[in-house]
C-alpha positions in Angstrom: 117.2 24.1 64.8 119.0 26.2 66.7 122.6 27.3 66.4 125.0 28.3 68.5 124.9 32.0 68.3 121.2 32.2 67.7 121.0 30.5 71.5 123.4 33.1 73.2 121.5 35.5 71.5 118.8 34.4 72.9 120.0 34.0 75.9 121.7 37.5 76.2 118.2 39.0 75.6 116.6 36.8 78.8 119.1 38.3 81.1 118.8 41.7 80.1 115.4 41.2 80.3 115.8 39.7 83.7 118.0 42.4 84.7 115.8 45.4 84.0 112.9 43.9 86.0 115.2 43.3 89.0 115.9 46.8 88.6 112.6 48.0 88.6 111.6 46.2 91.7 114.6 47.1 93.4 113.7 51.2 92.6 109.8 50.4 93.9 111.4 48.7 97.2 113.1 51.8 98.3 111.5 53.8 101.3 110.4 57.3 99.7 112.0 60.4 101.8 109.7 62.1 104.0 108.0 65.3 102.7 109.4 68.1 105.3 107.1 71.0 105.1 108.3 73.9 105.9 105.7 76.6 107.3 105.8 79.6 106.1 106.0 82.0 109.1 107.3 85.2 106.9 104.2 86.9 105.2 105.8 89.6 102.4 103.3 92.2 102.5 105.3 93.9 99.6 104.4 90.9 97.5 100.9 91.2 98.0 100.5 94.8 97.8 101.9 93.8 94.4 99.6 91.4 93.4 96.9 93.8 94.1 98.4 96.2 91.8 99.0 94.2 89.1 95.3 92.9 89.1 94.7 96.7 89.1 97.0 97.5 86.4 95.2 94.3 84.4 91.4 95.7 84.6 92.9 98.6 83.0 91.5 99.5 79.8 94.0 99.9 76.9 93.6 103.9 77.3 95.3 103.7 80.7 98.0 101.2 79.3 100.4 104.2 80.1 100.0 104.4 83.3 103.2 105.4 85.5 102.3 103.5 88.7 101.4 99.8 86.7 104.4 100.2 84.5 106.6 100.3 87.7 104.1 97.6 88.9 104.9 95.6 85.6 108.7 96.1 85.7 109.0 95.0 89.3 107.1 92.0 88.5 109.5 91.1 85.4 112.5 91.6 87.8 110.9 89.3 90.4 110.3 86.8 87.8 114.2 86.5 87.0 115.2 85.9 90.3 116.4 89.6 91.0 116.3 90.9 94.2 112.9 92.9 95.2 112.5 96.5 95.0 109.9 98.8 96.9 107.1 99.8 94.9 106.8 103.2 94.2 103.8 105.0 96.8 100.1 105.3 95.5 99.5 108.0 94.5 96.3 109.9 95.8 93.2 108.9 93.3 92.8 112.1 90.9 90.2 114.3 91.1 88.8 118.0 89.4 89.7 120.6 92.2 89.2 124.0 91.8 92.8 125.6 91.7 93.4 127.5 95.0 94.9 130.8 94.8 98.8 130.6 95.9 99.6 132.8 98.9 102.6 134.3 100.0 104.2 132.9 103.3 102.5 136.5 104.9 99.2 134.7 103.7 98.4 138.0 101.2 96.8 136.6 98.2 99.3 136.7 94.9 
């Protein structure tokens, strides 16, 4: 049988029991907050002229891994990822190519 102790145990179990299911419906009967979307009406053409460049920068073979213009690319996205304020990128420069080197002239325009 039964004592004494072993029935408030019992007991004490039931209503803690009992009072974790009242909790649970009382949490499920609460209205949910509505979902206010905000639009986004400011486009940041800075942040997609850097997402360009870093999926430039990350074609890149490993023999252009020194490349000035993605290591800026790649430090302004590490500073963007800490929550620091955003920074121009630096311009692009014009795509290289062989030129014949012009002879310099003086400003009378007589060859050097």
């Amino acid at each position: 049988m039964l004592g004494r102790s072993d029935t408030f145990r019992a007991a004490a179990i039931i209503a803690l029991i009992a009072v974790a299911v009242v909790s649970l419906v009382a949490i499920n009967r609460r209205p949910t907050p509505p979902v206010i979307e905000t639009p986004s009406t400011v486009s940041n053409p800075a942040s997609d002229d850097l997402s360009a460049e870093l999926r430039r920068c990350g074609a890149l073979g490993p023999q252009d891994a020194e490349d000035a213009r993605c290591v800026a690319v790649w430090e302004e996205n590490r500073r963007r990822f800490f929550g620091r304020p955003a920074r121009s990128l630096p311009p692009t420069p014009p795509p290289t190519t062989l030129r014949a080197a012009a002879p310099a002239t003086n400003a009378v325009g007589d060859a050097r």
